[in-house]
Biotite code that builds the C-alpha atoms (Angstrom):
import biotite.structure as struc

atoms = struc.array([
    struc.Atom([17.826, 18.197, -20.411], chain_id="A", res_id=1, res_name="UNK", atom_name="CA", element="C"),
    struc.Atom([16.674, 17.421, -16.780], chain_id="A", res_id=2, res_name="UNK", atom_name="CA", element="C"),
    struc.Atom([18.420, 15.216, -15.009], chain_id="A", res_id=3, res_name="UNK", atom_name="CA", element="C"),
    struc.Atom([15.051, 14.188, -13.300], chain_id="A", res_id=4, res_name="UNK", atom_name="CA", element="C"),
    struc.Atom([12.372, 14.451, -16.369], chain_id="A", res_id=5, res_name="UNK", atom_name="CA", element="C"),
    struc.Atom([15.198, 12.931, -18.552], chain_id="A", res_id=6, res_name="UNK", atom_name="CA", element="C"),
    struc.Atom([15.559, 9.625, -16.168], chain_id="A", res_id=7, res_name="UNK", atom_name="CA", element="C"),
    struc.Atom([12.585, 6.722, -17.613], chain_id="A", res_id=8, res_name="UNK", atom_name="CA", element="C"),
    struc.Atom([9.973, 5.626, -15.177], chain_id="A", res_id=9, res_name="UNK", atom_name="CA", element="C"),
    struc.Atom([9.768, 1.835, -14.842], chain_id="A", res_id=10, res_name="UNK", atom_name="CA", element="C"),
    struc.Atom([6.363, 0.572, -14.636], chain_id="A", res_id=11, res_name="UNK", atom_name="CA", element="C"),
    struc.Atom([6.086, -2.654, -12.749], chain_id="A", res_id=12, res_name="UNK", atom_name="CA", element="C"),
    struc.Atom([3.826, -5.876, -13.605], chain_id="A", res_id=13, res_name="UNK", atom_name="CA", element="C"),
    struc.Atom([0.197, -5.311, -13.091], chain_id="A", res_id=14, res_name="UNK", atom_name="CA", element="C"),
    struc.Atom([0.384, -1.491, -13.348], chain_id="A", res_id=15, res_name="UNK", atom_name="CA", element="C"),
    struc.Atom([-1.750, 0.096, -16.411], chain_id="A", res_id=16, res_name="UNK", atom_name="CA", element="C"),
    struc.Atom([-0.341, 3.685, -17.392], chain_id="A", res_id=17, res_name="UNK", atom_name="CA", element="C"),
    struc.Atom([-2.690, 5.116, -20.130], chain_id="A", res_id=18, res_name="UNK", atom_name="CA", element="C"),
    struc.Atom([-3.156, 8.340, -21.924], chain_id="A", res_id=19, res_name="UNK", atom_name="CA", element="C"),
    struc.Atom([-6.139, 10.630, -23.205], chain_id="A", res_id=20, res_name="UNK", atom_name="CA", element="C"),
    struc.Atom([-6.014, 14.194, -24.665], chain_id="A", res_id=21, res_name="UNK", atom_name="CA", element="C"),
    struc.Atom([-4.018, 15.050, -21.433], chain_id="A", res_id=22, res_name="UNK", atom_name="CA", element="C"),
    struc.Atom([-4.986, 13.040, -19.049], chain_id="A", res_id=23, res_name="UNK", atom_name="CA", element="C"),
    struc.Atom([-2.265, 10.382, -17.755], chain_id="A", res_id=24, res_name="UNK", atom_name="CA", element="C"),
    struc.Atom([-4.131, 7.581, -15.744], chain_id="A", res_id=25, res_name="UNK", atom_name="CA", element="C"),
    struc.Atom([-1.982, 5.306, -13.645], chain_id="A", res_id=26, res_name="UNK", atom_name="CA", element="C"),
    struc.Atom([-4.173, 1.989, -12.605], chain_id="A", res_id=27, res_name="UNK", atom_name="CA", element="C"),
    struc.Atom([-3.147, -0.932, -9.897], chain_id="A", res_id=28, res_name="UNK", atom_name="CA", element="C"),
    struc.Atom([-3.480, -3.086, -7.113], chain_id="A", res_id=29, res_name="UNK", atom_name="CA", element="C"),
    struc.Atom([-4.110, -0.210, -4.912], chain_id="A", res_id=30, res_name="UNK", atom_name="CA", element="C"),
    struc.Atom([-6.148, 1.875, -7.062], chain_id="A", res_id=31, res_name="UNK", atom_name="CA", element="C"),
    struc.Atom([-5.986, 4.222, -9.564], chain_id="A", res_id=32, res_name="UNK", atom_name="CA", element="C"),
    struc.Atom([-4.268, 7.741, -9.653], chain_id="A", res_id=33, res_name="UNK", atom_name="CA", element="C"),
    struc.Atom([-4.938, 10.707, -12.597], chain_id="A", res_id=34, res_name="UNK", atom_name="CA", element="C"),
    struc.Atom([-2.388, 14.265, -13.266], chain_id="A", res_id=35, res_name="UNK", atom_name="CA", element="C"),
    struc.Atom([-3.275, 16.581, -16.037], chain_id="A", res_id=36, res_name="UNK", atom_name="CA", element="C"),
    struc.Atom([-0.074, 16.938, -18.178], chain_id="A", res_id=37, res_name="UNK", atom_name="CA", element="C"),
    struc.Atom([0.901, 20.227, -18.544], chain_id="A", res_id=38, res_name="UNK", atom_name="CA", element="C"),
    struc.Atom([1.373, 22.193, -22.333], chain_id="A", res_id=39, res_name="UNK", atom_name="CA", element="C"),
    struc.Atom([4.829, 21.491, -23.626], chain_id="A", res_id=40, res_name="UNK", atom_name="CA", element="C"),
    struc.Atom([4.932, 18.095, -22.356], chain_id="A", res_id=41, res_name="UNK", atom_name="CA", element="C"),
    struc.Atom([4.366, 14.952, -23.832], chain_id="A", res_id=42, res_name="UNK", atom_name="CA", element="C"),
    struc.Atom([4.896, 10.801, -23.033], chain_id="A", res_id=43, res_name="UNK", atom_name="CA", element="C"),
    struc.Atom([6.581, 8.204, -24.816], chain_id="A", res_id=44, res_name="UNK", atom_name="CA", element="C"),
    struc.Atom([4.719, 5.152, -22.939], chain_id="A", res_id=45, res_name="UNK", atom_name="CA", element="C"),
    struc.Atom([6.291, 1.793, -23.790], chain_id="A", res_id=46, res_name="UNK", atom_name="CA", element="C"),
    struc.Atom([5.409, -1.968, -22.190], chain_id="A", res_id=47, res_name="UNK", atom_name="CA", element="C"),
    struc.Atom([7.849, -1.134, -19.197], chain_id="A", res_id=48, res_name="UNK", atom_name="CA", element="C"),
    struc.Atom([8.880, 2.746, -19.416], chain_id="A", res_id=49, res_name="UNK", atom_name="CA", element="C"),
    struc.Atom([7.884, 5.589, -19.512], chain_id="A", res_id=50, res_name="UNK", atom_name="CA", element="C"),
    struc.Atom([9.532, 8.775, -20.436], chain_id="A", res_id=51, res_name="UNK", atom_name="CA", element="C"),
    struc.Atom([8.397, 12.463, -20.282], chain_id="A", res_id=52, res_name="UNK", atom_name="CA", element="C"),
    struc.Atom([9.386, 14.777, -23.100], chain_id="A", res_id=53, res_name="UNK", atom_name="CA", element="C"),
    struc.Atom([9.539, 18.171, -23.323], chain_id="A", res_id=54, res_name="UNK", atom_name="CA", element="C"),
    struc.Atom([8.567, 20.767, -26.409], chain_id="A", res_id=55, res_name="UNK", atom_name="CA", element="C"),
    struc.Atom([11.174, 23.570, -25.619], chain_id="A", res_id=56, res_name="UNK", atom_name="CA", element="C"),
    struc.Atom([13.642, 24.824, -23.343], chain_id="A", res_id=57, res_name="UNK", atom_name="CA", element="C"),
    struc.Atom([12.615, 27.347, -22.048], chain_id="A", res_id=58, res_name="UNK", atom_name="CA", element="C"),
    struc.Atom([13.267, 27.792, -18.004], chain_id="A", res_id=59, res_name="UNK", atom_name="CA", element="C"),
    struc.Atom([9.426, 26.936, -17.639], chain_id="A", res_id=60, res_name="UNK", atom_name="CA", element="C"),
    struc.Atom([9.738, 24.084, -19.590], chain_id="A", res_id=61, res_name="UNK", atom_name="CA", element="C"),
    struc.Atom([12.533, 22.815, -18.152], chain_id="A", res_id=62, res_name="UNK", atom_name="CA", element="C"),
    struc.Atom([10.718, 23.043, -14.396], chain_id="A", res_id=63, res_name="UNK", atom_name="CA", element="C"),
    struc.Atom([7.569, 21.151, -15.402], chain_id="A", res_id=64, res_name="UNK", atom_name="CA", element="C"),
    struc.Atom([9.629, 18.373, -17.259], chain_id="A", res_id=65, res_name="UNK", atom_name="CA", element="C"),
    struc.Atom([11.269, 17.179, -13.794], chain_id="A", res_id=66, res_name="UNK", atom_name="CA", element="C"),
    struc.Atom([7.814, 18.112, -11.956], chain_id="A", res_id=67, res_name="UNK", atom_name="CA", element="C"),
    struc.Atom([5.728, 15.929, -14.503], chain_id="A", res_id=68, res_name="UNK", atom_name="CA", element="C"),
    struc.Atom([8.080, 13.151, -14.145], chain_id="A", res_id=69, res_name="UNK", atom_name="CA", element="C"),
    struc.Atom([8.055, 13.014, -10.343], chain_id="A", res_id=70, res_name="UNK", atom_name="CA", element="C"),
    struc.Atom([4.496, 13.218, -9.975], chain_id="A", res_id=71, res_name="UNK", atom_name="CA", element="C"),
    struc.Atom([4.278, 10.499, -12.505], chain_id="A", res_id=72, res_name="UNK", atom_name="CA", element="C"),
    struc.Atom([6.836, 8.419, -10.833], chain_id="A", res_id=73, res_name="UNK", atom_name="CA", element="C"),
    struc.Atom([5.019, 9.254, -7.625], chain_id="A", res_id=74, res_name="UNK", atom_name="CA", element="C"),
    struc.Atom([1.672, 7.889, -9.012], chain_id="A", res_id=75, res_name="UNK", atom_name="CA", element="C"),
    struc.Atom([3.434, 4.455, -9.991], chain_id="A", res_id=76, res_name="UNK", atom_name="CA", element="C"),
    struc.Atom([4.767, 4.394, -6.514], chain_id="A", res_id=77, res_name="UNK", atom_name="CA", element="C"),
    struc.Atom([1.224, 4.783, -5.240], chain_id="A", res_id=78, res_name="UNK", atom_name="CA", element="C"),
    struc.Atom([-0.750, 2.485, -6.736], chain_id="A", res_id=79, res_name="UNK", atom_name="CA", element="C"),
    struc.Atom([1.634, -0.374, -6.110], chain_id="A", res_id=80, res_name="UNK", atom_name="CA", element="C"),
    struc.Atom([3.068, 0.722, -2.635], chain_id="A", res_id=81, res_name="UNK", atom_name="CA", element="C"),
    struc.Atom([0.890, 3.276, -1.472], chain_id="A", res_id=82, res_name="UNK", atom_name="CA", element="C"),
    struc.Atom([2.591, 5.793, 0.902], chain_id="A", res_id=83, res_name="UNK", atom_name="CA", element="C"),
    struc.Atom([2.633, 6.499, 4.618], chain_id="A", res_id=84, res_name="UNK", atom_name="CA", element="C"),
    struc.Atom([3.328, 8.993, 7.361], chain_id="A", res_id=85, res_name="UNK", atom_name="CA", element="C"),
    struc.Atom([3.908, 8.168, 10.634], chain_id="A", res_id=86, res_name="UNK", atom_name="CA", element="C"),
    struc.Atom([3.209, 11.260, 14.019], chain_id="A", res_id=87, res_name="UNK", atom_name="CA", element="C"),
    struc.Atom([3.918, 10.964, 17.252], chain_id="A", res_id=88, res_name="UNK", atom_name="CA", element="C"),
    struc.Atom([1.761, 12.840, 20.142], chain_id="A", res_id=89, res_name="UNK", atom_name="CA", element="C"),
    struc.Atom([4.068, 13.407, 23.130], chain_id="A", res_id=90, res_name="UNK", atom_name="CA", element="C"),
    struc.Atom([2.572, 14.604, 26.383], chain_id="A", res_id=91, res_name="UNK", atom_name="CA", element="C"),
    struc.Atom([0.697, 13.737, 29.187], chain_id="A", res_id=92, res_name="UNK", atom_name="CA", element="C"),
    struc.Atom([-3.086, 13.881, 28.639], chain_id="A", res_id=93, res_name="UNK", atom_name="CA", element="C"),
    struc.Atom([-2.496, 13.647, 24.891], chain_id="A", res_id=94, res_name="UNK", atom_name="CA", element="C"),
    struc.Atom([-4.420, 11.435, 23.057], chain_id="A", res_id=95, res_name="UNK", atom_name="CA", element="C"),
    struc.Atom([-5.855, 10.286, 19.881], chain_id="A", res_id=96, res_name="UNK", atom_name="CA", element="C"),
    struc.Atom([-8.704, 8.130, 18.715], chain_id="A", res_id=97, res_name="UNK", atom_name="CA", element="C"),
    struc.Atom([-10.380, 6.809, 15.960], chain_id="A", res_id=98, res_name="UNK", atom_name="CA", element="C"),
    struc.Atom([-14.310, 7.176, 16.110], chain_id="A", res_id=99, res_name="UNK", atom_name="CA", element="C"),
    struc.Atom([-15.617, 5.363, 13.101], chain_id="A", res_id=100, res_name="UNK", atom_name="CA", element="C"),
    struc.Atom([-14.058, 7.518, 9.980], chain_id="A", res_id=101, res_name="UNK", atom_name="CA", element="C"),
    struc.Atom([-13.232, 10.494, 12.032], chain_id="A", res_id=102, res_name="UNK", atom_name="CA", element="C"),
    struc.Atom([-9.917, 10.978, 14.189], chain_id="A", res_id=103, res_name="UNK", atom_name="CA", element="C"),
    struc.Atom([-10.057, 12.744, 17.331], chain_id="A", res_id=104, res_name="UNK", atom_name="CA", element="C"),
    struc.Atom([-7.580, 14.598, 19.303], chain_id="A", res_id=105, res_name="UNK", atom_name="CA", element="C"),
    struc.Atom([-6.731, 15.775, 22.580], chain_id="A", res_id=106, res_name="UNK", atom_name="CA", element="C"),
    struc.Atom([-3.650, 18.003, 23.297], chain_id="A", res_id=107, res_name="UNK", atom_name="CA", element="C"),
    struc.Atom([-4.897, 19.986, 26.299], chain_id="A", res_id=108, res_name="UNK", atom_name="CA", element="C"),
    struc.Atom([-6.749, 22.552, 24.437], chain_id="A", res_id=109, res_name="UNK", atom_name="CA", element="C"),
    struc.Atom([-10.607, 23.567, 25.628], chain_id="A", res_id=110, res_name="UNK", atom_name="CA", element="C"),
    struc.Atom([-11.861, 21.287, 23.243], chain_id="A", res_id=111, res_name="UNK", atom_name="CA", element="C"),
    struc.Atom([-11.256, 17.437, 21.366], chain_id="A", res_id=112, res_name="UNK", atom_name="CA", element="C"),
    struc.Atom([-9.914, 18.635, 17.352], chain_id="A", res_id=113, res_name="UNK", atom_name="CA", element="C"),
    struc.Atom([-11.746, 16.404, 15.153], chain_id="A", res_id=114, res_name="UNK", atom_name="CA", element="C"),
    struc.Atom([-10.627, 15.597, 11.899], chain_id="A", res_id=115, res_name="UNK", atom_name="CA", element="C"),
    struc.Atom([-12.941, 14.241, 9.129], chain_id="A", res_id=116, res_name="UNK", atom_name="CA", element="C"),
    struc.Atom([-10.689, 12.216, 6.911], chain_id="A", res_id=117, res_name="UNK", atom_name="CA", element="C"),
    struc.Atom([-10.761, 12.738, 2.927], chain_id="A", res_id=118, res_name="UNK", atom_name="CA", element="C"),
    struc.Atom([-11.259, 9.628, 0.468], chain_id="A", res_id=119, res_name="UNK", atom_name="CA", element="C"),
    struc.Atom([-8.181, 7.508, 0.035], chain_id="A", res_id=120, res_name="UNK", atom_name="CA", element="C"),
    struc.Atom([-7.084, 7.795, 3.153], chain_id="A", res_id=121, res_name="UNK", atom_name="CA", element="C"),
    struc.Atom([-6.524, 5.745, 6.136], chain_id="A", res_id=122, res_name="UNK", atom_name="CA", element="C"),
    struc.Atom([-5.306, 6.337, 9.947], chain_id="A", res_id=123, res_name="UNK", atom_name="CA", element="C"),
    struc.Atom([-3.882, 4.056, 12.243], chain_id="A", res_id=124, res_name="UNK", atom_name="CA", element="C"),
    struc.Atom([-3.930, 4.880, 15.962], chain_id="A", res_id=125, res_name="UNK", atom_name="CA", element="C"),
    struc.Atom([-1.394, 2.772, 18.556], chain_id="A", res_id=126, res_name="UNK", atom_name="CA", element="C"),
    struc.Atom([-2.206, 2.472, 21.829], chain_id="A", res_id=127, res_name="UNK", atom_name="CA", element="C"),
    struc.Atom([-0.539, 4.522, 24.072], chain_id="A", res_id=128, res_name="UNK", atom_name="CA", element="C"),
    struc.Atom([3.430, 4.169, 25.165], chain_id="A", res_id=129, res_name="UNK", atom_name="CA", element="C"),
    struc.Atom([3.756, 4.504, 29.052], chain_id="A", res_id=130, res_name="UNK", atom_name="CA", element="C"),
    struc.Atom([7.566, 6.166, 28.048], chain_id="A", res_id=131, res_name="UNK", atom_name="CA", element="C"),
    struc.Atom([8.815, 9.651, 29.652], chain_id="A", res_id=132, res_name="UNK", atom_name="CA", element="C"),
    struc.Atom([6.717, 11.108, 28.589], chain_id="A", res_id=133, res_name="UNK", atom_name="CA", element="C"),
    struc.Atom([3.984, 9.182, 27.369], chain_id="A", res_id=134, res_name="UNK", atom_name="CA", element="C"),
    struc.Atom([4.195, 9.145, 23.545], chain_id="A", res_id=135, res_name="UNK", atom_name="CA", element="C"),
    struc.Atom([1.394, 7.495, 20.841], chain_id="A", res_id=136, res_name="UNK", atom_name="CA", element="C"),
    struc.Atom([1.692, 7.188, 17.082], chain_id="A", res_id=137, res_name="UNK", atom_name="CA", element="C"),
    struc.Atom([-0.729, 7.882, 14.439], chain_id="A", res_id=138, res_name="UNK", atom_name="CA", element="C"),
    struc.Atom([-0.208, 5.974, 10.859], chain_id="A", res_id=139, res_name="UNK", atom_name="CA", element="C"),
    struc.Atom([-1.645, 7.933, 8.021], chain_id="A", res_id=140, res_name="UNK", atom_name="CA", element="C"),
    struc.Atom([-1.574, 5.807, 5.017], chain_id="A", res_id=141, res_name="UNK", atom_name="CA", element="C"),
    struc.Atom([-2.906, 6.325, 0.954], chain_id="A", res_id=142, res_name="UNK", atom_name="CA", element="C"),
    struc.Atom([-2.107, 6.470, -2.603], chain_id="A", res_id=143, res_name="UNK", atom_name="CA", element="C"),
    struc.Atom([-1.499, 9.746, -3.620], chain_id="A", res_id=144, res_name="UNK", atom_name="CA", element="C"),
    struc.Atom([1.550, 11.233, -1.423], chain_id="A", res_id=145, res_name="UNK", atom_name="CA", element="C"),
    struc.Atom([0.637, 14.997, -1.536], chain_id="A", res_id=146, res_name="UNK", atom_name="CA", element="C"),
    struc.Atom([-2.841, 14.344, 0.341], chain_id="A", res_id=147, res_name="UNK", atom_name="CA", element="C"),
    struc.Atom([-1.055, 11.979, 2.871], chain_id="A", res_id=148, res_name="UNK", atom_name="CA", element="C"),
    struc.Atom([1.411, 14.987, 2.986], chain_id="A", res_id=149, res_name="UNK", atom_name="CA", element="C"),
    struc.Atom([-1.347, 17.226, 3.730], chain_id="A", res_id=150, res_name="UNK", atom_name="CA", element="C"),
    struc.Atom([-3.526, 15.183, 5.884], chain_id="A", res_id=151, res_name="UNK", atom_name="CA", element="C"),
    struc.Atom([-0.049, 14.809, 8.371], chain_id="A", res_id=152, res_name="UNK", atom_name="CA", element="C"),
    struc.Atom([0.319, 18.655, 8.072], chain_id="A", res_id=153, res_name="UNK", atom_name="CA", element="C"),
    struc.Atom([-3.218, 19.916, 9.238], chain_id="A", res_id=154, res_name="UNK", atom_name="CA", element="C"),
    struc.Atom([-3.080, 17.060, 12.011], chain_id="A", res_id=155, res_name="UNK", atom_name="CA", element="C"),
    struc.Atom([0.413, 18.198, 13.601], chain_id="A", res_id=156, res_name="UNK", atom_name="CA", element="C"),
    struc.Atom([-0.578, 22.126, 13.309], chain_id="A", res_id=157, res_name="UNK", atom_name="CA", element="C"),
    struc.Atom([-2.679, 21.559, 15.914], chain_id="A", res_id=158, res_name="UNK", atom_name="CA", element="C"),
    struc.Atom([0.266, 21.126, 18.444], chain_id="A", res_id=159, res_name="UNK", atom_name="CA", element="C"),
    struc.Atom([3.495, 21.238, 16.929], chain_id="A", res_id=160, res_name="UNK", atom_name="CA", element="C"),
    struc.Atom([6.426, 19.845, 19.286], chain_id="A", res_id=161, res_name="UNK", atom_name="CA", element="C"),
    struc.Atom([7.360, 23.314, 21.328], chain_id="A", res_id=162, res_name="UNK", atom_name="CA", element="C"),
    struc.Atom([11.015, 23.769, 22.296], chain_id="A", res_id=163, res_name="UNK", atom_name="CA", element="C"),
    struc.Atom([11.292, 23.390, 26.212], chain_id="A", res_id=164, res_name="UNK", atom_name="CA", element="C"),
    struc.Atom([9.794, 19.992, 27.313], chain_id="A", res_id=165, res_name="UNK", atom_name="CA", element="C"),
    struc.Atom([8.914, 18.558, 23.270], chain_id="A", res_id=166, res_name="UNK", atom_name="CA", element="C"),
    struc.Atom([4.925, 18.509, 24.220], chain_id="A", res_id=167, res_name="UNK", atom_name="CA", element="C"),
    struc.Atom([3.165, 18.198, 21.033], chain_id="A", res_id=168, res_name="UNK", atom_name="CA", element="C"),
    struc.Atom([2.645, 16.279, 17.743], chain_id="A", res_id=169, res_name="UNK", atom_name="CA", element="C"),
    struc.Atom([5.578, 15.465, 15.463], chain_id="A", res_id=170, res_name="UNK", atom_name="CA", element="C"),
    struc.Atom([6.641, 13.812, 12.786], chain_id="A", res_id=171, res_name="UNK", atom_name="CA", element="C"),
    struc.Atom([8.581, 10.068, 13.526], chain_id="A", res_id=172, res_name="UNK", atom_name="CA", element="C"),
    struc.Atom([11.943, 10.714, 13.272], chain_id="A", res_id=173, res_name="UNK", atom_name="CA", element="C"),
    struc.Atom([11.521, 14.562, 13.605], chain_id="A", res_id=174, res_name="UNK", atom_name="CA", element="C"),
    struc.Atom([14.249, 16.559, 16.035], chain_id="A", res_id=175, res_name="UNK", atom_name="CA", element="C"),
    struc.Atom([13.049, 19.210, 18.305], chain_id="A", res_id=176, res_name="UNK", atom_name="CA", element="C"),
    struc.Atom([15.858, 21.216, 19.532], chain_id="A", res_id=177, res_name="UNK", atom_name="CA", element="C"),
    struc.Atom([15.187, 22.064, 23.336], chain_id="A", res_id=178, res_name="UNK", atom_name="CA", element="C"),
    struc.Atom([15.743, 25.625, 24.411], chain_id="A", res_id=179, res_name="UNK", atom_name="CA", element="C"),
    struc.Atom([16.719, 25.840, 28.461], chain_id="A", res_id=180, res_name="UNK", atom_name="CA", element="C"),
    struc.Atom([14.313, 27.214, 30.660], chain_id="A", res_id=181, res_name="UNK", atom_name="CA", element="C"),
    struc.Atom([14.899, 29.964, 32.684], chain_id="A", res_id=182, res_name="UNK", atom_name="CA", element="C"),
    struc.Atom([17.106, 31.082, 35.007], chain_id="A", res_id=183, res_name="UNK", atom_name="CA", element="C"),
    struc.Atom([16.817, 32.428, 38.612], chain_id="A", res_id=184, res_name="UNK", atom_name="CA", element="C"),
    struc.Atom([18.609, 35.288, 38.999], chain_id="A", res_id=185, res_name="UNK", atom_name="CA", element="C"),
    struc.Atom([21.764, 35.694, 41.603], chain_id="A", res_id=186, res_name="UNK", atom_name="CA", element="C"),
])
């Protein structure tokens, strides 16, 4: 067996898990979160666990029965929790802003990138840090964690962090190894 899709999911007061044809449906405070359950797999659904089951095992099998359980587990998380991502712009001149449901940002390109936010999620801007160099964060918050995933992704390719003075967006917590700059020659 797994030793992810094997391990029970515990489903907290106040959180609804429900299941039709295959359609799993996790309801909560926060919202409400749906995953198609792949062939092969099935749920045992009890008061306060859950536990995903698999038909054979075969190496696909096998795959989805972690895969289901984590995304499962991940919906739980979601509708009680919710998850977030935190970025950092570093530079000077680099900026963002929220203008009603749309972030904008300026990294020293020709133009402000502007970024019209999906459903479900929600940004955060800080003001700016006066640090060396000047540094702001930007909070992206929801329920589901691959769209907050995504949503941080398509916001730091527009700069990534580049390796010889760490100008660019990043990820809190994220290193950028520094390359020297070069040499004169003797």
């Amino acid at each position: 067996m797994s030793r992810i899709g094997k391990v029970p999911i515990v489903i907290p007061e106040g959180i609804k898990v429900t299941l039709e044809d295959r359609r799993v449906t996790v309801e909560g405070p926060k919202g409400s979160l749906g995953h198609e359950l792949p062939e092969g797999m099935s749920l045992e659904i009890d008061d306060s666990h859950v536990l995903v089951k698999r038909a054979t095992d075969s190496k696909r099998g096998k795959s989805l029965h972690g895969l289901t359980r984590t995304l499962l587990a991940n919906s739980v998380t979601g509708v009680t929790e919710g998850f977030k991502k935190t970025l950092q712009i570093v530079g000077t001149g680099y900026r963002a802003e929220m203008v009603g449901e749309v972030l904008s940002v300026e990294v020293q390109l020709s133009h402000k990138v502007v970024f019209s936010l999906p459903e479900g999620i929600t940004v955060a801007v800080g003001s700016p840090k006066g640090t060396k160099p000047p540094t702001q964060d930007i909070i992206i918050s929801g329920i589901d964690k691959q769209l907050v995933g995504d949503v941080a992704a398509k916001i730091r390719s527009v700069r990534p962090p580049e390796p010889y003075k760490g100008k660019g967006i990043r990820y809190a917590g994220e290193v950028v190894r520094h390359k020297a700059g070069k040499t004169v020659g003797a």
